[in-house]
TIMI-375251 format. One record per residue: chain; x, y, z of N, C-alpha, C in turn; residue in three letters. Coordinates in Angstrom, 3 decimals. Example, Ala and Ser with C-alpha at 12.3 -4.5 7.8 and 13.67 -1.06 7.14 Angstrom:
2
> chain:n.x:n.y:n.z:ca.x:ca.y:ca.z:c.x:c.y:c.z:resn
> A:13.190:-5.690:7.800:12.300:-4.500:7.800:13.200:-3.300:7.800:ALA
> A:12.850:-2.250:7.080:13.670:-1.060:7.140:12.900:0.030:7.870:SER
***
This chain:
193
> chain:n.x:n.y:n.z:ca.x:ca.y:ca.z:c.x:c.y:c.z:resn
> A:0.846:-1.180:0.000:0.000:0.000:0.000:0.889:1.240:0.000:UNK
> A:0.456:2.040:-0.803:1.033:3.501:-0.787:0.738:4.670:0.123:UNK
> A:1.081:4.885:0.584:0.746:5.671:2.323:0.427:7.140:1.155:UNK
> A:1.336:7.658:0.213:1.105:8.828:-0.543:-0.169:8.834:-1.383:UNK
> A:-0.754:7.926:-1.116:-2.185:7.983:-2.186:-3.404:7.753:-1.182:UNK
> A:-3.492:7.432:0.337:-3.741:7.653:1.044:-4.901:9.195:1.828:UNK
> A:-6.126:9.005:0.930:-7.157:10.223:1.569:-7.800:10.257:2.634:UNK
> A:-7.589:11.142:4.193:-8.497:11.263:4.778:-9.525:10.557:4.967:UNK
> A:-10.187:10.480:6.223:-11.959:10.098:6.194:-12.577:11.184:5.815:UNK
> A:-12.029:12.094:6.182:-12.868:13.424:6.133:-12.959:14.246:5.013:UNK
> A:-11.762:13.828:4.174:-11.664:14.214:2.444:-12.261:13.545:1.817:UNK
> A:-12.206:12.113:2.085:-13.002:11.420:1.461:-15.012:11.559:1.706:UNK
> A:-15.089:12.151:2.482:-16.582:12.510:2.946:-16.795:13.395:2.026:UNK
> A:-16.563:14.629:1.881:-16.103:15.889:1.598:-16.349:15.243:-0.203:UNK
> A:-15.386:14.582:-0.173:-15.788:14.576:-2.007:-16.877:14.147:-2.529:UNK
> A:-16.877:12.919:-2.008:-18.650:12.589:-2.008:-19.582:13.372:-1.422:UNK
> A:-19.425:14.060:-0.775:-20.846:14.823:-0.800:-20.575:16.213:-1.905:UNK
> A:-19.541:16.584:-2.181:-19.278:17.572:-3.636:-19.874:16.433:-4.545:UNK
> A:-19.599:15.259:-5.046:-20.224:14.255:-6.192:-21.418:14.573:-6.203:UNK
> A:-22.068:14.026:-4.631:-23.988:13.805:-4.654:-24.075:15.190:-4.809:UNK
> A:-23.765:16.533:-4.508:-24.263:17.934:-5.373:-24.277:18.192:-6.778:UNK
> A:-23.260:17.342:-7.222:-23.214:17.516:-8.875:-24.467:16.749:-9.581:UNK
> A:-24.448:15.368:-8.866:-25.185:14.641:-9.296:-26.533:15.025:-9.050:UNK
> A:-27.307:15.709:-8.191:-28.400:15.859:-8.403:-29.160:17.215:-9.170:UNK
> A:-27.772:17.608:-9.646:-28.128:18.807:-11.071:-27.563:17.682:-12.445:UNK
> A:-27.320:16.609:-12.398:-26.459:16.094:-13.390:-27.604:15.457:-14.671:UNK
> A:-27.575:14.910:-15.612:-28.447:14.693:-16.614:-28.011:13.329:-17.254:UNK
> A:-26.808:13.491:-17.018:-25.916:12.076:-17.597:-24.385:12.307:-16.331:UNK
> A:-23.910:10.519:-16.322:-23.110:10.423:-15.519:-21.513:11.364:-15.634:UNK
> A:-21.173:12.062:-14.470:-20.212:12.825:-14.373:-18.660:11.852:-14.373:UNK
> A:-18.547:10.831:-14.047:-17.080:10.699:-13.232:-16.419:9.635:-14.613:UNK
> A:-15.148:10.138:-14.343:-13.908:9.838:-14.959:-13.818:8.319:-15.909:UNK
> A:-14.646:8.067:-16.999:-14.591:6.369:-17.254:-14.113:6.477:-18.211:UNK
> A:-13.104:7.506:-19.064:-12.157:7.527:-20.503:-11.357:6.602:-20.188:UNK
> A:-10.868:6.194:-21.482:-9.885:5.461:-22.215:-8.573:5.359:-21.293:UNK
> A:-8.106:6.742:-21.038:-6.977:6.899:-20.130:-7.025:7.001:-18.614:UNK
> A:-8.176:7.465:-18.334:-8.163:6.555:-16.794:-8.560:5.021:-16.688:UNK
> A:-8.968:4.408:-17.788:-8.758:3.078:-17.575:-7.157:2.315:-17.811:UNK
> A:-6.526:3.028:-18.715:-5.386:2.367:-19.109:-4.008:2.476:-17.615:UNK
> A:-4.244:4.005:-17.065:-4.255:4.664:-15.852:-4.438:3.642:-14.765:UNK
> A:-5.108:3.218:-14.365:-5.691:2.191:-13.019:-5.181:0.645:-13.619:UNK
> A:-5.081:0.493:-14.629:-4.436:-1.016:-15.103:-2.828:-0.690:-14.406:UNK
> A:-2.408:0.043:-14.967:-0.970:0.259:-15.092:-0.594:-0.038:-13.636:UNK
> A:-1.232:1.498:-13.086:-0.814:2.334:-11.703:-1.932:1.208:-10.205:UNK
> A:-2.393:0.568:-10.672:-3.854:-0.177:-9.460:-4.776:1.028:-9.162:UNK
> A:-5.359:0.489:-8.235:-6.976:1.294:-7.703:-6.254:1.804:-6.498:UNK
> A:-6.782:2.867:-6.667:-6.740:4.025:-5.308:-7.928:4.520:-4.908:UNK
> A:-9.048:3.611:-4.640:-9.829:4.306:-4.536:-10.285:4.933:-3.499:UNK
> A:-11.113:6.049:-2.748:-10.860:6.879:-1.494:-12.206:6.480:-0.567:UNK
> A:-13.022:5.461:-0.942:-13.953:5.090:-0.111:-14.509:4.013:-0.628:UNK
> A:-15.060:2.930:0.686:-15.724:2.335:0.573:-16.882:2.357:0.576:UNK
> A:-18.131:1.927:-0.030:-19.288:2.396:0.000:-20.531:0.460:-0.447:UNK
> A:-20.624:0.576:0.955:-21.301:-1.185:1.226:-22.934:-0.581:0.882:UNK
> A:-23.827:-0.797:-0.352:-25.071:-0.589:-0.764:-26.146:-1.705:-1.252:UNK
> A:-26.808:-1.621:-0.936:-28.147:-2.629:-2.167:-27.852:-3.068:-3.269:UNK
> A:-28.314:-3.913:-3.152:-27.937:-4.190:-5.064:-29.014:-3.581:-5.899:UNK
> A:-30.099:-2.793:-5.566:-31.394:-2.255:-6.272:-30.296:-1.638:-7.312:UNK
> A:-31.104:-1.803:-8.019:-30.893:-1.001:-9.643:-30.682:0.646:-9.641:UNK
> A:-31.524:1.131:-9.310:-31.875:2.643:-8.856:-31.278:3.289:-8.119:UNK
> A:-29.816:2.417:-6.839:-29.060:2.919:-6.235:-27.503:2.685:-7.075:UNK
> A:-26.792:3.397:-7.719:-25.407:3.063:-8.393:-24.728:4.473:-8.009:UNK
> A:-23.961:3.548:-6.853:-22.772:4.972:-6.187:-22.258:5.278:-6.792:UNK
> A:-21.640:4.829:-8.037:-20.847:5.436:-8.972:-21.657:7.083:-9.480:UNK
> A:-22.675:6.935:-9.617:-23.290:8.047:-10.682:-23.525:8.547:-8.977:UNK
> A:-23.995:8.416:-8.315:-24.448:9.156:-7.134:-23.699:9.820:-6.670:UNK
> A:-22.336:9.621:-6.756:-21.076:9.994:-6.137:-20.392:11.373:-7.207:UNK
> A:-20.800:11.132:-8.385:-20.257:11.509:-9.451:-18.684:11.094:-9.994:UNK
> A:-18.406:9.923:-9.251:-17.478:9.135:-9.413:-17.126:8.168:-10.850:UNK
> A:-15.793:7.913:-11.251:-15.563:7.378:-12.103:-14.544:6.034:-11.698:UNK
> A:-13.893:5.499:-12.203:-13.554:4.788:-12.606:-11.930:4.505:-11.509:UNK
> A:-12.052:3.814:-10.568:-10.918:3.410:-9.403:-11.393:4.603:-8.745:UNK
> A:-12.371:4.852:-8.199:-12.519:6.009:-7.542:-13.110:4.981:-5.978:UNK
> A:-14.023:4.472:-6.225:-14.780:3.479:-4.853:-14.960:2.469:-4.946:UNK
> A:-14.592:2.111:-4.021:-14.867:0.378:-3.933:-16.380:-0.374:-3.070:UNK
> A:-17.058:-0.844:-4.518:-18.129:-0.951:-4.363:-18.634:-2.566:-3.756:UNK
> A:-19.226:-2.196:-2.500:-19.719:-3.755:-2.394:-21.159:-3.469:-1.975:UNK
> A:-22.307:-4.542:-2.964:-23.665:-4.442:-3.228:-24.177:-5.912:-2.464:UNK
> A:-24.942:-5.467:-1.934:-25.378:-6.829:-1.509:-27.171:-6.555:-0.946:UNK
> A:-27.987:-7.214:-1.461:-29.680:-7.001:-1.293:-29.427:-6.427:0.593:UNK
> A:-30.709:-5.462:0.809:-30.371:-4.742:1.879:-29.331:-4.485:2.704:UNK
> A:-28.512:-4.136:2.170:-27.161:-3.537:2.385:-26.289:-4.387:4.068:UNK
> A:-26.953:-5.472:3.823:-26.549:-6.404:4.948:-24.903:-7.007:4.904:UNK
> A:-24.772:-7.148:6.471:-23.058:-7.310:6.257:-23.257:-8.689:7.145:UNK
> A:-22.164:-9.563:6.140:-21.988:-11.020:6.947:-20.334:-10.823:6.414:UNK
> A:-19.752:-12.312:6.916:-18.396:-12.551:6.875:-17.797:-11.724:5.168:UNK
> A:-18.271:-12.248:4.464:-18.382:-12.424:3.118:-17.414:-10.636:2.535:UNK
> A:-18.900:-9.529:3.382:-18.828:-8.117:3.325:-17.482:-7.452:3.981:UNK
> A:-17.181:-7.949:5.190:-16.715:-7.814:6.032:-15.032:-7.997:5.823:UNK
> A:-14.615:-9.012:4.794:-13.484:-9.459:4.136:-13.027:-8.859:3.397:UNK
> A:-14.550:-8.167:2.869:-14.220:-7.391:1.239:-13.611:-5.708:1.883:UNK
> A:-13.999:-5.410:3.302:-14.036:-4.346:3.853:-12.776:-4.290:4.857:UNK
> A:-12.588:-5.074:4.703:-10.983:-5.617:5.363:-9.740:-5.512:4.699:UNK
> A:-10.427:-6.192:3.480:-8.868:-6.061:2.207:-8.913:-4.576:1.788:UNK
> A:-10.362:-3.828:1.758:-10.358:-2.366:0.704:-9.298:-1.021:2.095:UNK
> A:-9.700:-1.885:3.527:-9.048:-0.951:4.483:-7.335:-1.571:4.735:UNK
> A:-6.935:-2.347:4.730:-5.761:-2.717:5.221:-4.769:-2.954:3.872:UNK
> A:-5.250:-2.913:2.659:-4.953:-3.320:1.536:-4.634:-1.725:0.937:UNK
> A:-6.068:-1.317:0.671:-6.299:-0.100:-0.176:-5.522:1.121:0.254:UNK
> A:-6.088:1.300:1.345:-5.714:2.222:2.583:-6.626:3.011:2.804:UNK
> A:-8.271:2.793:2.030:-9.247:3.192:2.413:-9.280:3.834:3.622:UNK
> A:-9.609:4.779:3.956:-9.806:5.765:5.309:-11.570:6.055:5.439:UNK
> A:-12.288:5.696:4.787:-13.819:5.850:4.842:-14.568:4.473:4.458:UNK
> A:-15.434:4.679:5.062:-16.331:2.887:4.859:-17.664:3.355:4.979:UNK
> A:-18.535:4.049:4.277:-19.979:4.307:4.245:-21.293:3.165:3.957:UNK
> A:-22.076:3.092:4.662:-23.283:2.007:4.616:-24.144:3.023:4.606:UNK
> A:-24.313:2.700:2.819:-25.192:3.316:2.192:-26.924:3.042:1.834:UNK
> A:-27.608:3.023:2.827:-28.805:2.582:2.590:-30.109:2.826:1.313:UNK
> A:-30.751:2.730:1.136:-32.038:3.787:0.378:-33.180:3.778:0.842:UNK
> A:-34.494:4.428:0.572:-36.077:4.547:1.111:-36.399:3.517:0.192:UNK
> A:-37.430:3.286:0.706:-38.433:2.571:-0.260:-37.517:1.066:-0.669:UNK
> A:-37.000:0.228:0.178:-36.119:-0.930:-0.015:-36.379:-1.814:0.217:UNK
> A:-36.911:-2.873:-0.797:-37.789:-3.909:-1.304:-36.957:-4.910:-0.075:UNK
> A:-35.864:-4.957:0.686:-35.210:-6.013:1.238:-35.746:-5.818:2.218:UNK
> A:-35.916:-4.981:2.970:-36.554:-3.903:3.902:-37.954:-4.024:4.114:UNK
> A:-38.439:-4.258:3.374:-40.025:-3.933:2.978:-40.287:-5.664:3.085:UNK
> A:-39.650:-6.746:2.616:-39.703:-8.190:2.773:-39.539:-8.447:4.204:UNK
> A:-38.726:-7.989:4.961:-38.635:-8.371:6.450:-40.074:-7.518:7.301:UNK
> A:-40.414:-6.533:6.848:-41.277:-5.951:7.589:-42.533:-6.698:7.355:UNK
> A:-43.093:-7.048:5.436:-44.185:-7.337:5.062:-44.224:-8.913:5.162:UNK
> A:-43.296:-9.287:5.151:-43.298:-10.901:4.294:-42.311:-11.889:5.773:UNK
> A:-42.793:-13.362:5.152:-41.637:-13.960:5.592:-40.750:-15.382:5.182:UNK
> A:-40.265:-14.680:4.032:-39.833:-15.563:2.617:-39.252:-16.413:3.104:UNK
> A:-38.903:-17.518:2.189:-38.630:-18.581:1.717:-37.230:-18.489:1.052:UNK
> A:-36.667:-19.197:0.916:-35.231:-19.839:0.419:-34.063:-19.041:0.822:UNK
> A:-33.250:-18.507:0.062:-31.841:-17.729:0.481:-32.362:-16.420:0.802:UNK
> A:-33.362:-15.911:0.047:-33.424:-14.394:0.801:-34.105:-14.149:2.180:UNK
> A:-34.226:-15.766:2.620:-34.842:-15.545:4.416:-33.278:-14.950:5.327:UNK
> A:-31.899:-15.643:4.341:-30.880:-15.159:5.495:-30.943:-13.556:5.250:UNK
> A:-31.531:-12.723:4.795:-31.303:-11.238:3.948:-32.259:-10.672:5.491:UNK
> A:-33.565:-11.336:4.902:-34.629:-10.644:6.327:-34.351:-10.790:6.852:UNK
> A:-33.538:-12.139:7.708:-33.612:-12.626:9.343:-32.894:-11.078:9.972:UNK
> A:-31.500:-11.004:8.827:-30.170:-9.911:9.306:-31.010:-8.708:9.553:UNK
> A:-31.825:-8.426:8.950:-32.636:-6.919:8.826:-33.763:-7.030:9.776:UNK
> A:-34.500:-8.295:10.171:-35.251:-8.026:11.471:-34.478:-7.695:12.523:UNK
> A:-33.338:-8.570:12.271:-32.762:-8.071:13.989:-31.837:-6.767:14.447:UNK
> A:-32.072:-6.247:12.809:-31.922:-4.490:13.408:-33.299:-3.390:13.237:UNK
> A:-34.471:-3.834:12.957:-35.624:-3.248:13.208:-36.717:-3.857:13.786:UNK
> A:-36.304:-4.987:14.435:-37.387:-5.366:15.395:-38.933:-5.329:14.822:UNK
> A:-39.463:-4.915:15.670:-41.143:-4.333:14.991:-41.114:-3.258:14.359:UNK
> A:-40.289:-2.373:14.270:-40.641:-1.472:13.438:-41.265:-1.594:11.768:UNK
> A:-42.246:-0.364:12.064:-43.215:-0.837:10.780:-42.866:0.286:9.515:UNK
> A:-42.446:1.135:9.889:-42.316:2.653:9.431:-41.330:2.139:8.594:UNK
> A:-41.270:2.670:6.907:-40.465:1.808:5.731:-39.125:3.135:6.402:UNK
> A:-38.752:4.564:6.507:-38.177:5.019:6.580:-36.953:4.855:7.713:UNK
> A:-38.208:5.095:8.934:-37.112:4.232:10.309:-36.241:2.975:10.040:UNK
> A:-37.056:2.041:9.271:-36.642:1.203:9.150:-35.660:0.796:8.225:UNK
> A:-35.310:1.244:7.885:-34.144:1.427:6.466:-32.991:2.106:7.392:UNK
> A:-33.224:3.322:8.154:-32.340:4.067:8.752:-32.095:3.144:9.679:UNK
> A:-32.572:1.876:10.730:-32.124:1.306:11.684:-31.250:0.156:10.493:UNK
> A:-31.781:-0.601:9.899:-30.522:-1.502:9.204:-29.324:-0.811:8.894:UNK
> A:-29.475:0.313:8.031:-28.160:1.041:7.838:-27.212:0.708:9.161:UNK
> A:-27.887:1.425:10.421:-27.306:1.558:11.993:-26.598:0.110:12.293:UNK
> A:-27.392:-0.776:11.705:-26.849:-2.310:12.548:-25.780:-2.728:11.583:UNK
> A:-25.854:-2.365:10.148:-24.527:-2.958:9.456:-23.195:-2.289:9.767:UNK
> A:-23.418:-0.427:10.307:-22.132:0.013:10.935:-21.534:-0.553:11.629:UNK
> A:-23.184:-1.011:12.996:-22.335:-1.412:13.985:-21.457:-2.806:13.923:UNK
> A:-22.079:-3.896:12.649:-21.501:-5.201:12.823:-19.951:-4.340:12.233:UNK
> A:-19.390:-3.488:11.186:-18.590:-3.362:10.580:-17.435:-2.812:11.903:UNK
> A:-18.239:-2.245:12.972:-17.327:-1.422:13.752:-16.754:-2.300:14.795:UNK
> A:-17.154:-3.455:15.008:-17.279:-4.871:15.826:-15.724:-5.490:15.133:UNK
> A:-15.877:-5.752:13.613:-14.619:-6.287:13.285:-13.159:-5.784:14.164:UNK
> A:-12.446:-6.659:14.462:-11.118:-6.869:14.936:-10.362:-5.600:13.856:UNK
> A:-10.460:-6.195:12.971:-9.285:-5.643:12.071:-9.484:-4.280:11.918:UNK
> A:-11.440:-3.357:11.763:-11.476:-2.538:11.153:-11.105:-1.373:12.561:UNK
> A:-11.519:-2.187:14.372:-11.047:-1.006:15.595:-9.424:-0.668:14.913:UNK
> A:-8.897:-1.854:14.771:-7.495:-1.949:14.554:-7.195:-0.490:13.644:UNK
> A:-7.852:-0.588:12.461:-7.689:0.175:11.231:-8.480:1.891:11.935:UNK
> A:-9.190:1.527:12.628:-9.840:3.218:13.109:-8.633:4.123:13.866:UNK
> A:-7.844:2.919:14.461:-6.828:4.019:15.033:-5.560:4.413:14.214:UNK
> A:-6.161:4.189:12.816:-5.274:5.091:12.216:-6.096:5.770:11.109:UNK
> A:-6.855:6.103:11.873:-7.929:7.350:11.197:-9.187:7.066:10.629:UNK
> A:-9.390:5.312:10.264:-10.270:5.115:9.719:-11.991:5.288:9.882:UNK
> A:-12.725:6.026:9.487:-14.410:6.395:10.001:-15.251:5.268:9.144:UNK
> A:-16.312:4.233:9.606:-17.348:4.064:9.508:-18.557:5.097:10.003:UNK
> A:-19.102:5.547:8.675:-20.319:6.108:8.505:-21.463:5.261:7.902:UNK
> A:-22.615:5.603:8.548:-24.521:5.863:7.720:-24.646:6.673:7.088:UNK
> A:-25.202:5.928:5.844:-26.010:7.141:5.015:-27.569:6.780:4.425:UNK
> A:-28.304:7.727:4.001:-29.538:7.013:3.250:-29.862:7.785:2.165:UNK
> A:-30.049:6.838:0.982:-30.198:7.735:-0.341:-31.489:7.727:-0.343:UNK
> A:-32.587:9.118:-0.880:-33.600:9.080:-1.280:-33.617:8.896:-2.581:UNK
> A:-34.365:8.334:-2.804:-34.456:7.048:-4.577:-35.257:8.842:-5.271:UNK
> A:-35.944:9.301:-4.698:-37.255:10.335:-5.697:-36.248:11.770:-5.818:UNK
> A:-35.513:12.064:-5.033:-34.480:13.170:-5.721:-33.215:13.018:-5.499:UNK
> A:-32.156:11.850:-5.123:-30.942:11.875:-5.723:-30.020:12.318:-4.458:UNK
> A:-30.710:13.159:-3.469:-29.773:13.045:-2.452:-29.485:12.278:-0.934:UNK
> A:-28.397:12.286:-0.706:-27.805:11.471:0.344:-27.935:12.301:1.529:UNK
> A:-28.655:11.622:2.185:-28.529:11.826:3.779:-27.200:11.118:4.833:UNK
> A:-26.012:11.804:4.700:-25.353:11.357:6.111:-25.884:11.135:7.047:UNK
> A:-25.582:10.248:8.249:-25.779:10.252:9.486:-24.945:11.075:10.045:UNK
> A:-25.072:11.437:11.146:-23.529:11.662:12.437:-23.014:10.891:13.136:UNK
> A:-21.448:11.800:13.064:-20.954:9.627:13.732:-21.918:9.363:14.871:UNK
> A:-22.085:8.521:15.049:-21.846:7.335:16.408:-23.457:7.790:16.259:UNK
> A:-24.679:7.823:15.593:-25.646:7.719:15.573:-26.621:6.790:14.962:UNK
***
């Protein structure tokens, strides 16, 4: 890892929320996907300045949300933005590897994974998706609360990892966020909320 390519938590916040301003005046995607920043990131590797753990919904793509291009974030999608071993590895190598300094759990409204644990109580592989998401909203019925409490419980499993306390004391921030799907912007949390 290159300690000189190395951004802040707080720069890295900072840019992404400059991205989600562009992006919600934007018409078509803003960030960097030419010819030469691809040939660029082959050569030189990924530097990218945040992690960003989201949904796999269609309608949420951090890339365009971010106004991000191409080795910019390291994206891990997974149906209601739930974290098991799997997430947790991927968030391990992007911090101790990358040198990632930011790790955002990026939620959205209106989240069909979300909306299955509250409404439903499915059948086959997507019961392990609900079980993870009941047991960070309990009864809650409210689609909004309830999106904002899963976000809360995947920080906290992420902040639990060994490796990532390890990685906080050298600057690293786990943040919440929640995208509204109907105009494009991101709601931060505050830490430790």
């Amino acid at each position: 890892m290159n300690t000189e390519t190395i951004i802040s938590a707080e720069k890295a916040l900072n840019i992404l929320k400059d991205g989600n301003e562009l992006y919600l005046h934007a018409k078509i995607g803003c960030g960097n996907i030419s010819q030469e920043r691809r040939q660029i990131t082959t050569e030189q590797g990924q530097h990218p300045y945040a992690v960003i753990v989201t949904c796999s919904d269609s309608r949420v793509i951090p890339e365009y949300i971010f106004s991000s291009g191409i080795g910019d974030l390291f994206v891990i999608r997974v149906a209601g933005n739930v974290i098991d071993s799997h997430q947790l590895g991927s968030i391990e190598y992007a911090a101790d590897h990358l040198g990632i300094r930011l790790i955002v759990v990026l939620g959205h409204d209106c989240c069909g994974a979300v909306g299955a644990a509250i409404h439903h109580d499915p059948d086959g592989y997507i019961k392990f998706i609900t079980d993870e998401i009941k047991l960070a909203i309990g009864n809650e019925t409210d689609d909004y609360k309830a999106c904002c409490m899963n976000v809360r419980r995947s920080v906290s499993r992420i902040e639990s990892s060994l490796q990532i306390q390890h990685e906080e004391a050298n600057g690293l921030k786990v943040i919440g966020a929640l995208y509204r799907l109907e105009t494009g912007k991101v709601e931060f949390f505050p830490a430790n909320s």
